[in-house]
C-alpha positions in Angstrom: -29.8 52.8 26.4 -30.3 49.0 27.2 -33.2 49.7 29.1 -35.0 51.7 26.0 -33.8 49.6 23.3 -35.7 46.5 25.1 -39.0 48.3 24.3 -38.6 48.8 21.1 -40.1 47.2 17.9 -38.1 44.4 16.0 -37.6 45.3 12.2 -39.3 42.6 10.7 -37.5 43.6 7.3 -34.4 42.6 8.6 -35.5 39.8 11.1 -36.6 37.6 8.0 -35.5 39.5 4.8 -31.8 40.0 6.3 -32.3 43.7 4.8 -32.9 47.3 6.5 -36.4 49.4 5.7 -37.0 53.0 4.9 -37.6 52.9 8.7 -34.7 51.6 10.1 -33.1 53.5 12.3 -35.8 55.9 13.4 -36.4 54.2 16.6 -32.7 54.4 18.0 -32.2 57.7 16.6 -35.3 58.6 19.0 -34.0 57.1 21.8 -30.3 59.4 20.8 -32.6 62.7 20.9 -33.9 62.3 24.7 -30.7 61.1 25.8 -29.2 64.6 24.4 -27.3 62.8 21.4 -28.4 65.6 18.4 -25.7 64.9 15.7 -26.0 61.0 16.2 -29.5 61.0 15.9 -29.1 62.4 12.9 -26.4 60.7 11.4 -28.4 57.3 12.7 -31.3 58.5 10.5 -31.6 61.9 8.9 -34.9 62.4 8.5 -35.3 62.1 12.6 -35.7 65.9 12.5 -38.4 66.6 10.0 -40.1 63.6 10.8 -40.7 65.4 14.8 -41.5 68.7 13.0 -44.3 66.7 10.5 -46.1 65.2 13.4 -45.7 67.9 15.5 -47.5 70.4 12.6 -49.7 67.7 11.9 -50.9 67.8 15.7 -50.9 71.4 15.8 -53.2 71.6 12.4 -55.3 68.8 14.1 -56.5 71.2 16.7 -55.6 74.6 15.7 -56.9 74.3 11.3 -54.9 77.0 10.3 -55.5 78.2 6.9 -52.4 76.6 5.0 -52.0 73.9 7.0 -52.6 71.1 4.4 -50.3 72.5 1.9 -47.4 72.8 4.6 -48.1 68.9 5.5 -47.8 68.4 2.0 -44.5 69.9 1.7 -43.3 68.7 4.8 -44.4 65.4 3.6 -42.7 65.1 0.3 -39.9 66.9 2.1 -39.7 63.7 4.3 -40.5 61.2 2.0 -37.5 62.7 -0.2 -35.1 62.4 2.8 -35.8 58.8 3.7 -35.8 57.3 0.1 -32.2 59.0 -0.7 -30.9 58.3 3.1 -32.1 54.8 1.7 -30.4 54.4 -1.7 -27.2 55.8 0.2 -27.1 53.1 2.3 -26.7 50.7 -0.5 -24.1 52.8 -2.1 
């Protein structure tokens, strides 16, 4: 894990603000899902998982334009969206 987390990008919120983003997390949850870590990627940050699903329907829709796939990006988005800001408020809490 050393060796990944020494490529990764600093949070800026926190570096100067002294608070976490909406994004926080996301990188080292990443990092838990290659090295086979499922449940603490997700408790790291929950949205890990329909965050990979978005971009990987997003890339699929890119080169594939099936019929729906707006609306499902849509959904998936808000679906997303939903997930970070309430992880967010929760961690305030």
């Amino acid at each position: 894990m050393l060796m990944a987390e020494s490529f990764m990008f600093p949070c800026l919120w926190k570096k100067y603000l002294h608070i976490e983003c909406m994004g926080c997390g996301f990188q080292r949850s990443v990092v838990l899902l290659f090295q086979g870590q499922f449940e603490a990627a997700f408790i790291m940050y929950p949205a890990v998982y329909t965050l990979l699903l978005l971009f990987s329907f997003l890339g699929m829709h890119l080169l594939f334009k099936f019929k729906y796939g707006a609306k499902i990006l849509l959904v998936l988005f808000i679906v997303n969206i939903s997930i970070i800001v309430v992880n967010y408020i929760f961690k305030f809490i």
